[in-house]
C-alpha angles and dihedrals in degrees: 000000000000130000103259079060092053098050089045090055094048093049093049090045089050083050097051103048091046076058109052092023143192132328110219090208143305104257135061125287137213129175121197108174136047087245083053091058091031086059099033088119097037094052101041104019085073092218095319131073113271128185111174121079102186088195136058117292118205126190106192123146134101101231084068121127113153141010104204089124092069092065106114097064130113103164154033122199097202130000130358110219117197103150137131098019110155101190112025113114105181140007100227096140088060100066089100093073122088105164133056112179103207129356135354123217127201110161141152096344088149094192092045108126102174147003095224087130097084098056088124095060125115105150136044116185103195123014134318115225125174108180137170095353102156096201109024105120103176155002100226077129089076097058100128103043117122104166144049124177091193139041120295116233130196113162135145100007094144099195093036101138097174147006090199091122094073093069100122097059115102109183138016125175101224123020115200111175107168146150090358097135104187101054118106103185142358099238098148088069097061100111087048099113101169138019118203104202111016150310127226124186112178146137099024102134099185089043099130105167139359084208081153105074101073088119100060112111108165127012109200090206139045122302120232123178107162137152102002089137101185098048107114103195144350096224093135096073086074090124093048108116108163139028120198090200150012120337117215124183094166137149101000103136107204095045105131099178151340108244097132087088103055082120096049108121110164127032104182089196143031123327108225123187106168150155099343100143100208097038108131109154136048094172092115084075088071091116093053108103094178146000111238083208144344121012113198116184100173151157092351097158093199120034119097102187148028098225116154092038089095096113093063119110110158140048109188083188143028130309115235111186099160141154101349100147102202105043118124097165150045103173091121085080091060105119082049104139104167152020129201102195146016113332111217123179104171137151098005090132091184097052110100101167142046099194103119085071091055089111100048081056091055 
């Protein structure tokens, strides 16, 4: 080998190993202190940069401020940890990185403004939860995921204005949007066509709309919207056909109907109408032909009738019409043929007849 070759080779190895990279080690990290993250390539580049943890990182400790010297990394194997950091206002050492290989974690970091420090991702590999941060706002950070292999959790973020940020994701397998009580829509869902495992929508009391979800068409799971006691409608699940659970439409309190689901075939579960103070109308159920199992139909303070609910014929479980103090008729039941299970009318003080039910007596 001459020289010339020898100089060649150096130069290609010192190439290659610029383009795949470093790995920072091959266990699992965690820094708990803002020395841990100042040090983090001293400790593990061994001299040299790395960029790669193949195992999981956590950042977890109250003294963190910053996490500049994180810089330098593009990718984590396994789960990404940023939980319980007292002090740390924003992740902006983190932008370098594009790929997280299972789950991310951003929980209780009571000073964390933003997530801009993920500008970079693009793939999640596990889920994404962002729970209980008191001062996070938005998630204009997220910008470029597309992906998530998990479900995605936001629950108890108390000054989250907007999920906008999220507009690029088009699936998630599970969607889990609860007890966050400055958010006013979910915008940043509105390319999510279909979720695999359920979608739960709940406790956000500002929620005025889910506008965003025009383009839903299936949810594998079950279905919960409750108390969201500002949300006006649920127009927007016009394309929804089919349901693999329970369905829940219950304590949101300016809910005047149902008629999103004037496409919705096919409920697995339970079909659950409860509690929601301003409800008078069910008729956006008039594509429904059975219940594969319970239909509750209960404390609806205002609907006086069940009109719409003609086309079912069938009930696999019981039928619960109970304390719902307006209602006068339930003629909508009229083409109910059977009932699998216990009958209970019981509390409805403006109901004088049962005569919608006379062909199910006979």
């Amino acid at each position: 080998m001459n020289f010339r070759t020898t100089i060649l080779l150096t130069v290609l190895t010192t190439l290659s190993m610029q383009a795949w990279g470093k790995d920072c080690s091959t266990t699992d990290i965690t820094l708990n202190t803002q020395q841990d993250v100042d040090s983090f390539q001293t400790i593990y580049g061994g001299g040299s940069t790395c960029d790669r943890v193949t195992g999981s990182l956590g950042i977890n400790g109250s003294g963190i401020t910053d996490t500049s010297g994180l810089n330098k990394l593009t990718s984590i194997g396994a789960d990404l940890f940023i939980v319980s950091n007292l002090t740390l206002t924003n992740i902006d050492g983190l932008s370098k990185i594009t790929n997280i290989g299972a789950d991310l974690f951003i929980q209780e970091n009571t000073s964390l403004q933003n997530v801009d420090g993920f500008i970079g991702l693009t793939n999640l590999g596990g889920g994404l939860t962002v729970t209980n941060n008191a001062k996070l706002i938005h998630f204009n950070g997220l910008a470029n995921l597309r992906t998530t292999g998990s479900g995605l959790f936001i629950s108890g973020n108390p000054a989250l204005g907007s999920i906008d940020g999220l507009a690029r994701l088009t699936g998630a397998p599970y969607l889990y949007i609860y007890g966050n009580t400055s958010l006013p829509n979910i915008n940043g869902l509105g390319n999510i066509t279909a979720v695999e495992a359920g979608l739960t929508i709940s406790a956000n009391i500002n929620l005025r709309n889910i506008d965003a979800l025009t383009k839903l068409t299936s949810v594998g799971g079950g279905l919960h919207i409750s108390e969201n006691q500002v949300l006006a409608d649920i127009d927007a699940l016009a394309r929804l056909t089919s349901i693999g659970g329970d369905l829940t439409i219950a304590e949101n309190d300016t809910l005047t109907n149902v008629d999103g689901f004037t496409r919705l075939t096919a409920v697995v579960g339970d079909i659950e109408i409860s509690d929601n103070a301003d409800l008078i109308s069910v008729a956006g159920l008039s594509t429904l032909t059975r219940a594969n199992d319970n239909l509750i139909i209960a404390g609806n303070a205002s609907l006086n009738n069940l009109n719409g609910m003609d086309r079912i014929t069938k009930v696999l479980g019981g039928l619960y019409i109970t304390d719902n103090a307006m209602l006068a008729d339930i003629g909508g039941l009229t083409n109910l043929t059977s009932v699998g299970e216990d009958i209970y009318l019981q509390n409805n003080h403006a109901l004088t007849s049962v005569d919608g039910l006379n062909q199910l007596a006979s």
